[in-house]
C-alpha positions in Angstrom: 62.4 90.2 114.9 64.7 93.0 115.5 65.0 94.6 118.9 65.2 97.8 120.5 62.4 99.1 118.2 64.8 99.1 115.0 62.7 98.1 111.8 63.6 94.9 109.9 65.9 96.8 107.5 68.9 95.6 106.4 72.8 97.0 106.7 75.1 95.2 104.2 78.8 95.4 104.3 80.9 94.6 101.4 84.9 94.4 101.2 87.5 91.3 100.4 87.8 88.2 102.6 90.7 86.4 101.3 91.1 86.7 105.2 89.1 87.6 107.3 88.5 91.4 107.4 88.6 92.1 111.2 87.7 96.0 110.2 84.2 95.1 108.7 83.8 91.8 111.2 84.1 94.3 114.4 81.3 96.6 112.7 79.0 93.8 112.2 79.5 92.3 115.3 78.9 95.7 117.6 75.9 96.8 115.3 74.2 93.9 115.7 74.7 94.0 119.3 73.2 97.3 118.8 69.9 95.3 117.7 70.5 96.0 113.4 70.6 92.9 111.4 73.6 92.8 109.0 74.7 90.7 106.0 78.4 90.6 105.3 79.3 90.1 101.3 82.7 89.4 100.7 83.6 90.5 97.2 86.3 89.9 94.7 85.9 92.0 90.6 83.9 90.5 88.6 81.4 89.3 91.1 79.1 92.2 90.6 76.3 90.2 89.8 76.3 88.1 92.7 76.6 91.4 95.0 73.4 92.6 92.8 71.4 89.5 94.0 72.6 89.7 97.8 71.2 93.6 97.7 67.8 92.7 95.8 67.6 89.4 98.3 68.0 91.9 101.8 67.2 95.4 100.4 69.7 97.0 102.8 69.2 100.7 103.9 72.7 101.0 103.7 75.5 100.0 101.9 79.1 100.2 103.2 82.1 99.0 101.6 85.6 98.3 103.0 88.6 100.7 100.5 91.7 99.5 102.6 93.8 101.1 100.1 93.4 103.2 96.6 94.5 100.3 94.7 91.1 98.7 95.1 89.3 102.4 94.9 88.7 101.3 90.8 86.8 97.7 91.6 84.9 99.0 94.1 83.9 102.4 92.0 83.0 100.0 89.1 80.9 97.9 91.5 79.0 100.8 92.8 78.3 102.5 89.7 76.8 98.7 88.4 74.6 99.1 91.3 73.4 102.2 90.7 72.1 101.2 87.1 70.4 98.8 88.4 68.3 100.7 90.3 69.3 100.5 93.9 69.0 103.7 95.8 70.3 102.3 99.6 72.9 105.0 101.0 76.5 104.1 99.9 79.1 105.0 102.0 82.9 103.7 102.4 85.6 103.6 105.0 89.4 102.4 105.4 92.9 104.0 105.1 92.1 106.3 101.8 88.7 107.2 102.1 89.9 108.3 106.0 93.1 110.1 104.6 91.8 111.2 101.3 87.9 112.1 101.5 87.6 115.0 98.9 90.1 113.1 96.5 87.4 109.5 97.1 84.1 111.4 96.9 85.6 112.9 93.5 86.8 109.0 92.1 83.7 107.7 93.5 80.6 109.9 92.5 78.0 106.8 93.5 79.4 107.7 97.2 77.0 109.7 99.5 79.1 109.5 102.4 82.4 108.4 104.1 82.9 106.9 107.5 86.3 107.9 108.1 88.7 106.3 110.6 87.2 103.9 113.1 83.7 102.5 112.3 81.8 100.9 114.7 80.1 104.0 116.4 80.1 106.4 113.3 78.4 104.0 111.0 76.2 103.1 114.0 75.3 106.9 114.3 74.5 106.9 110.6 72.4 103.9 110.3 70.3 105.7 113.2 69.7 108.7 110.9 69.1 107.0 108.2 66.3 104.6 110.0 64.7 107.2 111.2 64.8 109.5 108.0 66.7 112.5 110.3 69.1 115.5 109.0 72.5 113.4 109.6 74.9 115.8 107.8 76.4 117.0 111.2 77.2 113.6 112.8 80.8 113.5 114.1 83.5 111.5 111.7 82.0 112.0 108.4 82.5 113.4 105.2 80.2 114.0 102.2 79.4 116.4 99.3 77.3 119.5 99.7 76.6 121.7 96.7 80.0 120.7 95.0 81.8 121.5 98.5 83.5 118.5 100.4 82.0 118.8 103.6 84.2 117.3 106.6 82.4 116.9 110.2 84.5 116.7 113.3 85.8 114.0 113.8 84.9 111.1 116.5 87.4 110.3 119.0 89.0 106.2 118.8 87.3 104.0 121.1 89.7 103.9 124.3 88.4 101.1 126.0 88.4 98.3 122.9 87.2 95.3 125.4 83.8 97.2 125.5 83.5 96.1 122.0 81.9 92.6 121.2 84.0 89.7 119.9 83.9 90.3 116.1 81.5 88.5 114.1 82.4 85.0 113.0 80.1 83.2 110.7 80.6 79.6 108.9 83.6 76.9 109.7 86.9 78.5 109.9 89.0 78.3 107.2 91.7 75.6 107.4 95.4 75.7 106.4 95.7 71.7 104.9 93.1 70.4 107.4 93.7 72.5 110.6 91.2 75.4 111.5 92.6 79.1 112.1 91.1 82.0 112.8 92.6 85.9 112.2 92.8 87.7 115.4 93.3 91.5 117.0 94.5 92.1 120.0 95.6 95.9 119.5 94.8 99.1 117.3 97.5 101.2 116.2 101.6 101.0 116.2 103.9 103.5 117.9 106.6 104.0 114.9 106.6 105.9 111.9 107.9 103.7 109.3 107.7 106.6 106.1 106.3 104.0 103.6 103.0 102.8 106.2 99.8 104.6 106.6 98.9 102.9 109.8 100.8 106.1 112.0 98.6 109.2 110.2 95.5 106.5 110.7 95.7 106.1 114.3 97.4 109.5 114.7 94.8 111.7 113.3 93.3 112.1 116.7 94.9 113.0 120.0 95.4 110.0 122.3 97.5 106.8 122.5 99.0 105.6 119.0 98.4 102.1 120.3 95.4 100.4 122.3 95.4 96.6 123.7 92.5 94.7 124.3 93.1 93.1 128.0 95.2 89.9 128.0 92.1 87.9 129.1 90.1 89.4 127.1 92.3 88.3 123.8 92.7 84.3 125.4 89.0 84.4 126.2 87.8 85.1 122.8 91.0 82.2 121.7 89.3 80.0 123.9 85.7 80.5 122.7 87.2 79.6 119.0 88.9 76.6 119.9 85.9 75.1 121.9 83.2 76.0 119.3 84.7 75.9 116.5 87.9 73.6 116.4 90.2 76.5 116.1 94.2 75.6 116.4 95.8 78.0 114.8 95.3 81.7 115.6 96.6 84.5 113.0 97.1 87.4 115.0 96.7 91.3 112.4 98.3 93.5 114.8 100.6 96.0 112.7 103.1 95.6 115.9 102.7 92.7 118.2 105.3 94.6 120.2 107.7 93.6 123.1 110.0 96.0 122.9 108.1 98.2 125.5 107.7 97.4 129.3 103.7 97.8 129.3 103.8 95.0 125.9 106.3 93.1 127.6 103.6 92.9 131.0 100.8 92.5 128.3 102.7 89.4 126.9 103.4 87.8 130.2 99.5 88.5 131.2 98.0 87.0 127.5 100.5 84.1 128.2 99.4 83.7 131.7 95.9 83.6 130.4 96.6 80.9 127.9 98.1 78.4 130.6 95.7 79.0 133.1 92.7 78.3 130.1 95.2 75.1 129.3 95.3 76.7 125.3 99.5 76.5 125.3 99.9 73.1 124.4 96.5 72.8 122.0 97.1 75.8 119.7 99.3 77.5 117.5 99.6 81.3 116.9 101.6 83.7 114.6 102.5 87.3 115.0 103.6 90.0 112.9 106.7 92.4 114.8 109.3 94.4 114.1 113.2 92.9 114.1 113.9 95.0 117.3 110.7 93.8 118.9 112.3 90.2 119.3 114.1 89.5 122.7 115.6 86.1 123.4 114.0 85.1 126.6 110.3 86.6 126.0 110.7 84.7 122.7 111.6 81.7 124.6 108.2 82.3 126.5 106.4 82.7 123.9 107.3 79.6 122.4 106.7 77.5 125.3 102.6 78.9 125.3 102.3 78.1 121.6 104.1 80.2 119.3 104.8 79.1 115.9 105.5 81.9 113.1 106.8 85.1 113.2 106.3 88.0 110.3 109.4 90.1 110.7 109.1 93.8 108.9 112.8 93.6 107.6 112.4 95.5 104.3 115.6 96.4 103.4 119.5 95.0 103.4 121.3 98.3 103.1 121.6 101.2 106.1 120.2 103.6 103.2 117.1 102.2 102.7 116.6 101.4 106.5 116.8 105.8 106.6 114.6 106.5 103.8 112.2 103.8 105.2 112.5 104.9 108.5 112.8 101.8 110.1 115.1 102.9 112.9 117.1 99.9 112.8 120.7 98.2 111.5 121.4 95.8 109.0 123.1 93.8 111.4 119.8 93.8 114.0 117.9 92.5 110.9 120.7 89.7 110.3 120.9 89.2 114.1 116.9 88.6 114.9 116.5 86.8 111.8 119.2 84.8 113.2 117.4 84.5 116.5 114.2 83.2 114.6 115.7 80.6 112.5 117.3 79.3 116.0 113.6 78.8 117.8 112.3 77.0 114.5 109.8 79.2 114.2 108.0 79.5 110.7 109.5 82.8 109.3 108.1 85.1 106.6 109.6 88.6 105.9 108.8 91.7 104.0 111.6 93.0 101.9 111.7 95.8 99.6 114.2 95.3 96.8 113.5 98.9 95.5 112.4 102.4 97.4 113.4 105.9 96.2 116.9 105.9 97.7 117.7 103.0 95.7 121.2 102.7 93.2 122.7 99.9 92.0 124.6 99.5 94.8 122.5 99.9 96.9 120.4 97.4 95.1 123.2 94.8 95.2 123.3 95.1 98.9 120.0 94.1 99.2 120.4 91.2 96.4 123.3 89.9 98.9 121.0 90.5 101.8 118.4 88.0 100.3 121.3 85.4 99.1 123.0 85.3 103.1 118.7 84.9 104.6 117.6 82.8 101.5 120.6 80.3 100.7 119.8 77.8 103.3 116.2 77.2 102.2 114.5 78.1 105.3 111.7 80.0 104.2 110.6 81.0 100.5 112.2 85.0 99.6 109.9 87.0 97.7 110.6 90.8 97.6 108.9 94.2 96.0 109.1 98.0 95.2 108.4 100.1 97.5 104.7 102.1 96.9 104.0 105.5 98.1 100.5 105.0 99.4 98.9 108.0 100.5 99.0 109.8 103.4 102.3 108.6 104.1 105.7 110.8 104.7 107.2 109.1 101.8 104.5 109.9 99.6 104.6 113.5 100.7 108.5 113.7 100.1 108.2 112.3 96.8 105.4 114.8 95.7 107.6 117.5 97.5 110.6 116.4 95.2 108.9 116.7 91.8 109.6 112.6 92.0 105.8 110.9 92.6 104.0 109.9 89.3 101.3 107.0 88.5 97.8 108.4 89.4 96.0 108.7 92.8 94.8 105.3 92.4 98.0 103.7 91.3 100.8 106.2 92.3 104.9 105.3 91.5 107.8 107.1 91.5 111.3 107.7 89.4 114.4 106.7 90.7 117.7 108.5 90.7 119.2 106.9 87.6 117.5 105.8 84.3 119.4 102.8 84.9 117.6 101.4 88.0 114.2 103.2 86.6 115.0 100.2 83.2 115.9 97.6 86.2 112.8 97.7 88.4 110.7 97.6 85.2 112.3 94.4 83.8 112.6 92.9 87.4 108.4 93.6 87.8 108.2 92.1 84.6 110.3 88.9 84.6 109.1 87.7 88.2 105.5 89.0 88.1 104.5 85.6 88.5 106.8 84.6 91.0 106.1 87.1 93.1 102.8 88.1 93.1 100.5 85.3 91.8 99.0 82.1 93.4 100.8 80.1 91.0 103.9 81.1 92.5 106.3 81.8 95.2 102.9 82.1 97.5 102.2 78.5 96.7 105.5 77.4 98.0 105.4 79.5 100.9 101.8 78.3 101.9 103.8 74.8 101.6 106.1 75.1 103.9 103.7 77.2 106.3 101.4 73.8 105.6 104.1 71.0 106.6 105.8 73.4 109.5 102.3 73.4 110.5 101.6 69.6 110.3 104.9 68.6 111.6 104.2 70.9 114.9 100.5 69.3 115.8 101.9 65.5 114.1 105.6 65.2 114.5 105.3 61.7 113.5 103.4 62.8 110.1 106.5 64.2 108.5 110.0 62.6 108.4 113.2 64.3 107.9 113.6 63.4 104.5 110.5 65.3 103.8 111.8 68.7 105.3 114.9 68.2 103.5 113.8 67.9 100.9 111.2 70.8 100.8 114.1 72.9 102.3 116.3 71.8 98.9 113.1 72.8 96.9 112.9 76.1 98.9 116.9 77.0 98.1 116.1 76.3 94.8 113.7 78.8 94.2 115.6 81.5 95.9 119.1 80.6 94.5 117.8 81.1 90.8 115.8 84.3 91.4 119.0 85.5 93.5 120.8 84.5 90.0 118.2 86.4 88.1 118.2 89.4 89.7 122.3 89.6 89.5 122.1 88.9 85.4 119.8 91.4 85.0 121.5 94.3 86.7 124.9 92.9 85.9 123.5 93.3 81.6 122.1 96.4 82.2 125.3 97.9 84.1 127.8 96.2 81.2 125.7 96.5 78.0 123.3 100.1 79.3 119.5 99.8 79.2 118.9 100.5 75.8 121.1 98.4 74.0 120.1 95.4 76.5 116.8 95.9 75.2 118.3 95.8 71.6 120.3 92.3 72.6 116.8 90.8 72.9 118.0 87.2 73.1 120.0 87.8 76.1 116.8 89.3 78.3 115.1 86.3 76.8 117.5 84.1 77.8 117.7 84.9 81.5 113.9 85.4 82.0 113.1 81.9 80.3 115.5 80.1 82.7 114.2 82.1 85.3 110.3 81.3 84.0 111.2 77.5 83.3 113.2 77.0 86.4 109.8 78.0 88.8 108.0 75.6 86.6 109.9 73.1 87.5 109.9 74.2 91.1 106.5 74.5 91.1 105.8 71.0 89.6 108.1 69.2 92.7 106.1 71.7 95.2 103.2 69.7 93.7 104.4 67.0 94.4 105.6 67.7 98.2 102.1 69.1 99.4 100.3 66.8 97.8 102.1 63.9 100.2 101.4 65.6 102.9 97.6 65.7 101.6 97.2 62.3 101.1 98.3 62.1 105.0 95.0 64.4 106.1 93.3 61.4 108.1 96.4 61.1 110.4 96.9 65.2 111.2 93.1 65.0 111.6 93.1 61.9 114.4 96.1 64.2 116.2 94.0 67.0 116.4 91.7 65.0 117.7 
C-alpha cells in the first residue's frame, strides 16, 4: 500500500541501461522515498513491444523517458508515437542534456511529448507527479516546458539541489552486473565540472543556473553508500560517472583525502577496486600514489587530441606534452588506462591530423591499452556547436548534426576513415571487445594475482600492439593515397582503397579470433577468481 495518502498509481521511467543510468536511478530512488511506486524500463530500439506490455501491466500516470543526447531523440520519438497508437494516454514527458538545452526544438521532433523536465529531476518530476495525482492546473510549476496553443511555454526554472547528501542512495534493483565474475556498481559522487571544454554540454547544463558549477556529495556519505554495496550485494568494483573526478583543486584534493579516509576507516581499501574518469592535469603524483594505496585501479583520461591546435579549438586548456607526461604517469602506477581521443574536430588538416596519428603510435605502440579514436560531434548547446553554426560550417540535422572541414581533402579522409574502421571502433565486435579484455584480466590479475601468469599479459599486451600498430598503419595509407593520388582519383583506383581496408578488416579478424581465445582462458579460470573473492 502506498503511503502518505498517494493512490496506487504507477510512475514508469524509461531510458538505456547498458550501465546503469544514475540520472533516472536518483529519480526513482527520491520519489519513492516520496511514497510513489515506480517501475524502471530499460529500453534499447526495437523493444517497443516489450515497453507496451510493461505500461499495460502497471498503467503508469506518467511516463518519463531519459534523451541524454539528440542522437537517441529518433528511438525514443518512434517509441512514443507506438505508444500512442496503442491507446495509452499516461502524460509523457522527457528530460536530459537536449530536452534541457533545446525544449522548443524537442517538443517540435517529439509531438507525443506533453511536457519536459528540464535540468535536474528529482524535485521537478516530483512536483509534476503531485499535479498530475491530484488532477490540478500544473502549467506554472518551476523547471518545465510544454506547448500552449502552438507557443513553447518555458516556466522558471528550479534551482540545483545544493545539498546532494539530502538525496537517497539511488535505486538499485537485481544482482549487480559483473565484469568476468566480479560485481561492480556505477557510482556519483559529484554534479557538474568546472571547465569549459567547447565540444561538452555538461558546462551550459550545470551552468544554466546561478550557483556552484560543481557539487560533492560528503566523503562519508560516497564510502557509506560503497560500503552498503559491498556488504549486500558483493560489490568489488565501483565505476565512478563523475564528468571530473577532480584533484587539481584544494577543496577536491581535501575531498579525496576525506573519501579515502572513509574507505580505511570502513576497511573497503584492500577489498575493492574503483575507476575514475579525470582530466590529464587533474593527475598529481603523490595523491595518485594515495589513491592507489585505498583501491584505485583505472583511470579514464580526457586526452582528445595530439596536436596544440586541436587542444585550442577543444578548449582543453592543456599541452601536448602534459597529455604525454600524465599518460606517462599512469602507465607508471599500472593502472588500467582508457582515453578519449578525437582524431578529427573542425580545426583539423592533414597535418594536423598526422600529429595526432603519431600521437596514437608513441601512446599505442607498447600495447598497453587498446587505442580507439573518433570525430569530433557538435552536440548542442555547446560553444563549438555555436561557432560552427556562426561560421556557415554546421550541417547534418538537429538530431544528427556534422560539420565540413577546411579542405575537401580531409572532408574525403574522415569519410573513408568512418567507413573503413566502423567496426573497429564503434561495435561490440570490435576494438570494445578487446578493451573489455584487458579491463577483464587487469581486473582478475588485481583481486587473483596468482590467476594470471606473465605469459598471459604478454601476450595480451602483443595482441593489444597488434591491433593498434595496423590501424596506426591504416590510417597513414589512407591519408598518404589521398595526399599522393587526390580524393577523387583514389576513389577511381578502387583496388588500392580495397586493398588497405581488407587488410585492415582481415587483420581485426584475426585479432579478434586470438582475443577469443585469451578471454576465454581466463573464463575457464572463474571458480578460482570466485574462491579469491571469497
Amino acid at each position: 500500500m502506498i503511503t502518505n495518502g498517494f493512490s496506487n498509481n504507477h510512475v514508469m521511467l524509461i531510458g538505456y541501461e547498458n550501465q546503469e543510468n544514475l540520472g533516472l536511478r536518483s529519480i526513482i530512488a527520491y520519489i519513492q522515498k516520496m511514497g510513489y511506486r515506480v517501475h524502471l524500463v530499460p529500453f534499447l530500439s526495437g523493444q517497443e513491444g516489450l515497453v507496451l506490455d510493461e505500461v499495460k501491466k502497471h498503467q503508469p500516470i506518467l511516463i518519463g523517458f531519459s534523451l541524454i543526447f539528440q542522437f537517441s531523440i529518433e528511438t525514443f520519438s518512434a517509441l512514443m508515437r507506438y505508444l500512442r497508437l496503442h491507446h495509452v494516454s499516461a502524460h509523457f514527458t522527457a528530460g536530459g542534456h537536449f530536452p534541457s538545452l533545446r525544449p522548443a526544438e524537442t517538443l517540435e521532433l517529439i509531438p507525443e511529448l506533453d511536457t519536459i523536465v528540464r535540468f535536474e529531476g528529482e524535485e521537478t518530476l516530483l512536483d509534476l507527479l503531485r499535479h498530475l495525482e491530484s488532477r490540478t492546473d500544473w502549467l506554472s510549476i518551476k523547471g518545465i516546458a510544454y506547448r500552449d496553443n502552438g507557443a513553447i511555454i518555458e516556466t522558471p526554472l528550479r534551482p540545483f539541489i545544493e545539498n546532494l547528501d539530502a538525496l537517497p542512495f539511488v535505486y538499485r534493483n537485481g544482482e549487480p552486473k559483473t565484469i568476468g565474475v566480479i560485481p561492480t556498481a556505477s557510482i556519483l559522487a559529484s554534479r557538474g565540472c568546472h571547465f569549459n571544454c567547447s565540444f561538452c554540454s555538461i558546462r551550459q547544463f550545470y551552468g544554466s543556473l546561478p550557483g556552484k558549477l560543481r557539487r560533492s556529495r560528503s566523503p562519508e556519505r560516497v564510502a557509506e553508500e560503497m560500503q552498503i554495496l559491498f556488504e549486500n550485494k558483493g560489490v568489488r568494483f565501483f565505476s565512478f560517472q563523475d564528468d571530473d573526478f577532480a584533484s587539481r583543486s584544494p577543496v577536491q584534493k581535501t575531498w579525496i583525502r576525506a573519501f579515502l579516509k572513509a574507505l580505511r576507516e570502513k576497511k573497503l581499501s584492500e577489498r575493492i577496486k574503483w575507476k575514475i574518469s579525470c582530466r590529464v592535469d587533474d593527475v598529481e603524483t603523490d595523491l595518485l600514489q594515495e589513491m592507489v594505496k585505498h583501491g584505485l585501479f583505472a583511470i579514464y583520461l580526457g586526452v582528445e587530441s595530439g596536436n596544440e591546435t586541436g587542444l585550442n579549438t577543444l578548449n582543453k586548456q592543456v599541452s601536448v606534452q602534459k597529455n604525454q607526461d600524465t599518460i606517462a604517469l599512469v602507465k607508471d602506477f599500472n593502472l588500467a588506462l582508457s582515453i578519449g581521443f578525437m582524431l578529427f574536430d573542425p580545426s583539423s588538416t592533414a597535418s594536423s591530423v598526422v600529429e595526432n596519428i603519431n600521437f596514437l603510435e608513441w601512446v599505442g605502440q607498447d600495447g598497453y591499452f587498446p587505442i580507439n579514436f573518433c570525430k569530433m560531434l557538435p552536440y548542442a548547446g555547446t560553444p563549438i556547436e555555436q561557432q560552427l553554426r556562426e561560421s556557415g560550417r554546421l550541417t547534418g540535422t538537429i538530431t544528427h548534426p556534422d560539420y565540413e572541414f577546411l579542405t575537401e581533402d580531409i572532408n574525403w579522409y574522415a569519410f573513408l576513415v568512418q567507413r573503413v574502421f566502423m567496426r573497429r571502433n564503434f561495435s561490440d565486435t570490435g576494438v570494445i571487445r578487446l578493451q573489455n579484455t584487458d579491463f577483464e584480466y587487469r581486473l582478475a590479475n588485481a583481486f587473483d594475482p596468482e590467476t594470471i601468469t606473465s605469459g598471459e599479459i604478454e601476450r595480451l599486451r602483443t595482441l593489444i600492439s597488434r591491433s593498434n600498430t595496423l590501424a596506426i598503419q591504416t590510417l597513414r595509407e589512407l591519408l598518404e593515397a589521398i595526399e599522393t593520388m587526390g580524393a577523387e582519383e583514389f576513389f577511381r583506383e578502387e583496388n588500392t582503397l580495397l586493398s588497405i581496408a581488407d587488410r585492415e578488416w582481415s587483420g581485426e579478424v584475426e585479432i579478434q579470433e586470438e582475443n577469443h581465445r585469451i578471454i576465454s582462458a581466463l573464463w575457464s579460470r572463474r571458480k578460482d577468481i570466485n574462491s579469491a573473492l571469497a
